[in-house]
C-alpha positions as CSV (number, residue, x, y, z in Angstrom):
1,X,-10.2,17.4,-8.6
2,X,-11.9,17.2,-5.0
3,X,-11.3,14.7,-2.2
4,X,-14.6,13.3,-2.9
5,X,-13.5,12.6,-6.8
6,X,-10.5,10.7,-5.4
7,X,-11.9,8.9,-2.8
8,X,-14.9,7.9,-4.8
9,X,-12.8,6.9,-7.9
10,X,-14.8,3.4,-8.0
11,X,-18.3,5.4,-8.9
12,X,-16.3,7.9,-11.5
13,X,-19.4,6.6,-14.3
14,X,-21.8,9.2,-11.1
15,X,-19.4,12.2,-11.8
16,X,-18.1,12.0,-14.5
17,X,-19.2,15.3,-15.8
18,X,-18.3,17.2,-12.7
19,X,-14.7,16.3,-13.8
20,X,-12.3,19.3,-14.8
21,X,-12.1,19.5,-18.8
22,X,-9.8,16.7,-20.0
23,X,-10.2,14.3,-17.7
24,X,-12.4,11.0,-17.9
25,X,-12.8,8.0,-15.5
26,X,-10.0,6.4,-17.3
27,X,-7.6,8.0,-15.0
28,X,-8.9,5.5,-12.2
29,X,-9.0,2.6,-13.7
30,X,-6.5,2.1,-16.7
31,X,-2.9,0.4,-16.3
32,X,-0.9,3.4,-14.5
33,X,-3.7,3.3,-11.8
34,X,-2.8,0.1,-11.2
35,X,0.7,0.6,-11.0
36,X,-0.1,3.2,-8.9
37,X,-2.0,1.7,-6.1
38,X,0.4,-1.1,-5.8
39,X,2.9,0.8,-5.4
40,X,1.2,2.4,-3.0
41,X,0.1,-0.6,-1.1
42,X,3.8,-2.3,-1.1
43,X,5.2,1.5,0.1
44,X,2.8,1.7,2.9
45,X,3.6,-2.1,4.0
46,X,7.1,-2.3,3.6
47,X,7.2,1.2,6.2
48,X,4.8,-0.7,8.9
49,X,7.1,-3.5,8.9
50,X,10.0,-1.1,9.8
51,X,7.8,1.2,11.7
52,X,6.8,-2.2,13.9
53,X,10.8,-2.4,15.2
54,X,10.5,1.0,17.2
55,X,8.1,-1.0,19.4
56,X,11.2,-2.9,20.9
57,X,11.3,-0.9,23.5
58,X,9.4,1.9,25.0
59,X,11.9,4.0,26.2
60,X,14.9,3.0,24.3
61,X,15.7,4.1,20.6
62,X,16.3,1.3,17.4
63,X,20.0,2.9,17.6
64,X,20.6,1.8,20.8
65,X,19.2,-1.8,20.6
66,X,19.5,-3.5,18.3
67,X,16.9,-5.2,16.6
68,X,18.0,-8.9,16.8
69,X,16.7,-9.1,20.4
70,X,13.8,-9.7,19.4
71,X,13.4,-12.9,17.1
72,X,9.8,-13.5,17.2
73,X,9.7,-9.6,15.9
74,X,12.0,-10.3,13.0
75,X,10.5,-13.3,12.4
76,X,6.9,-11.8,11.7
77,X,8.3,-8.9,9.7
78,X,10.1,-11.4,7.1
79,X,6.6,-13.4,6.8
80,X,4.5,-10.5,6.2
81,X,7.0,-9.1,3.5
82,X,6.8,-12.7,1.7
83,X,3.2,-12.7,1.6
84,X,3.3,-9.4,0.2
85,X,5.5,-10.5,-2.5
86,X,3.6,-13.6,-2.9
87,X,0.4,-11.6,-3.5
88,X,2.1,-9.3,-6.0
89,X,3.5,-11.4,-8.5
90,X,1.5,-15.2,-8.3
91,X,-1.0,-14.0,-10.4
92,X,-4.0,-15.6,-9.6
93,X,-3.6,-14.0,-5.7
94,X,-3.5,-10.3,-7.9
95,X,-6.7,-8.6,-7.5
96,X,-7.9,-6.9,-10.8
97,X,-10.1,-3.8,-11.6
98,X,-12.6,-4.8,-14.0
């Protein structure tokens, strides 16, 4: 499967028959994709908000200060997370493949 069969997953019904033997479009869109891309989604969010702390200072390490010095930091990290978990599991804010 090619880079262009992955990253054009949404028009598989286009290439369907360039697809290696055994596989169909329902690889894209049944419930394990799903699963799949929010768990990608919450994975690449939840390592922003910690990658976001080594911008507490631009020539010190997180191991040498600590990350309480800056409130409005930890503050913004703790929203973003409950929005995240708000838009996973209140179910009308879940966006569904059709």
């Amino acid at each position: 499967m090619s880079f262009y069969h992955l990253s054009h997953f949404h028009d598989c019904e286009n290439f369907v028959s360039q697809l290696p033997a055994g596989l169909n479009c329902d690889i894209f869109t049944n419930h394990y994709a799903e699963h799949a891309s929010t768990i990608s989604l919450s994975i690449l969010v939840t390592i922003e908000m910690f990658n976001a702390f080594n911008s507490l200072s631009e020539n010190q390490s997180l191991l040498s200060m600590p990350p309480w010095v800056n409130g409005y930091l930890i503050l913004a990290t703790f929203t973003s997370m409950v929005l995240h978990f708000i838009i996973l599991y209140v179910p009308f804010l879940g966006v569904r493949a059709s």
